[in-house]
N, C-alpha and C positions, 0 to 999 in steps of 0.2 A: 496323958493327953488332956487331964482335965483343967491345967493349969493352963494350956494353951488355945483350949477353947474359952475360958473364962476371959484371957486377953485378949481373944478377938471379937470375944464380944464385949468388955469395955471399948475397945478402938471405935466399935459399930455404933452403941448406944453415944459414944463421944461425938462422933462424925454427924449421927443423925442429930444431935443437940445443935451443932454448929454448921447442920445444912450442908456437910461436904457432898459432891458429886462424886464420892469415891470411899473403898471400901470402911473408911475410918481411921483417927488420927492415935499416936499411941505418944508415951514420954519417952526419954532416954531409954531407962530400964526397962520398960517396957517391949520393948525392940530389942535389945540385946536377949531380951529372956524368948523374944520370939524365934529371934535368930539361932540362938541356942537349938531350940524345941522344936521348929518348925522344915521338915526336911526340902531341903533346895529352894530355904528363903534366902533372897538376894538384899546387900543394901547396897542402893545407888547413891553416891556423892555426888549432887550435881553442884559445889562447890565451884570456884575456879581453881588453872592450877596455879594460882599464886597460892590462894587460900590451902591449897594442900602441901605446897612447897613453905612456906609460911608460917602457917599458923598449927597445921599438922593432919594426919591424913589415918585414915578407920583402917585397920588391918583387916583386908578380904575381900575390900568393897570394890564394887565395880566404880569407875571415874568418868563424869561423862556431865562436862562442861553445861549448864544451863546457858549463862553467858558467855562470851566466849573474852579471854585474857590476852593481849593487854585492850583489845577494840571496846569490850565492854558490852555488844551489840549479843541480840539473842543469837542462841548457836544456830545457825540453820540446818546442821546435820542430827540435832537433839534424837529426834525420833527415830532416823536409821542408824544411830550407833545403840539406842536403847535396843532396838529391834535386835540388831546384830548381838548384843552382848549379852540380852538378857528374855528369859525364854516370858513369853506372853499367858503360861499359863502358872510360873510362879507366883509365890509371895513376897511383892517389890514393897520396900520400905525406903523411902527417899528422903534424903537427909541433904540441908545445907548448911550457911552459919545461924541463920533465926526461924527459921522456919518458912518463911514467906517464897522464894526460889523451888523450894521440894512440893509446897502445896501445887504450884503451877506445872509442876512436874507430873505430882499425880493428878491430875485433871488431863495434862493431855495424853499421858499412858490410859487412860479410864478410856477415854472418848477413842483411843487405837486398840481397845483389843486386850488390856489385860483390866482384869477384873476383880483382882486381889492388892489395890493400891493401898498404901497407906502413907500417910505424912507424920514425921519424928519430931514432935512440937518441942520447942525452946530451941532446935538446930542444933551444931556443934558448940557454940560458944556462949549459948542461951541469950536471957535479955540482957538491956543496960542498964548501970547501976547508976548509982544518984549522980556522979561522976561522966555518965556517957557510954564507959567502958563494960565491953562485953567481957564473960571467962568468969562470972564471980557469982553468978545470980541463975540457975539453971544449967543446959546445955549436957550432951553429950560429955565431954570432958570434963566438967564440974560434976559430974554422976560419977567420975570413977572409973570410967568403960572406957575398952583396951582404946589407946589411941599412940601414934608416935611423931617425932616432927624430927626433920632431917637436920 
């Protein structure tokens, strides 16, 4: 239990460093060792499902469109399929491709009700290299952690 209160609370002291509204941000590994450790923590993909059909998709994780594919436009059902799929007093971990989609996620999960948010910095695909291109420079899948693509 001590390794996983130690990484909740780097997420905490990370979140308060960078002012989030929510419960703190973690890395890749970070999150999977949560995930691990922590019983009935949830990770949400709010990806699109191109990006999961695509580029490749987290073995376990719940799916639930921030944008919605091919319109592009915010999902308007975001918070009642959150509701429905994912209990309000877990530990939610939200994951996109950079990070920027999941934070927005967990702000409006914080402001509804659950109180254990956190944000999975670098995303699945991490940042861009000198080149542009994500996949090379951070990320979820440049860490290693389980992932698969159809």
């Amino acid at each position: 239990m001590g390794q996983l209160s130690d990484l909740f609370g780097l997420a905490r002291d990370r979140g308060e460093k960078l002012g989030l509204p929510y419960a703190g941000a973690l890395t890749p590994a970070e999150a999977f060792a949560v995930l691990q450790s922590a019983p009935g923590a949830v990770l949400v993909d709010v990806r699109t499902r191109a990006e999961w059909d695509w580029v490749g998709r987290v073995p376990g994780s719940v799916e639930i469109e921030w944008n919605s594919w091919p319109e592009g436009g915010r999902n308007p059902h975001f918070l009642a399929q959150l509701t429905h799929q994912v209990d309000p007093e877990a530990v939610v971990l939200f994951l996109c491709r950079s990070g920027a989609r999941s934070h927005n996620a967990a702000i409006l999960a914080q402001q509804n009700g659950y109180n254990a948010c956190y944000n999975i910095l670098e995303g699945f695909e991490g940042d861009r290299d000198a080149n542009g291109q994500r996949g090379h420079i951070g990320g979820w899948r440049h860490a290693g952690l389980p992932w698969t693509q159809s």
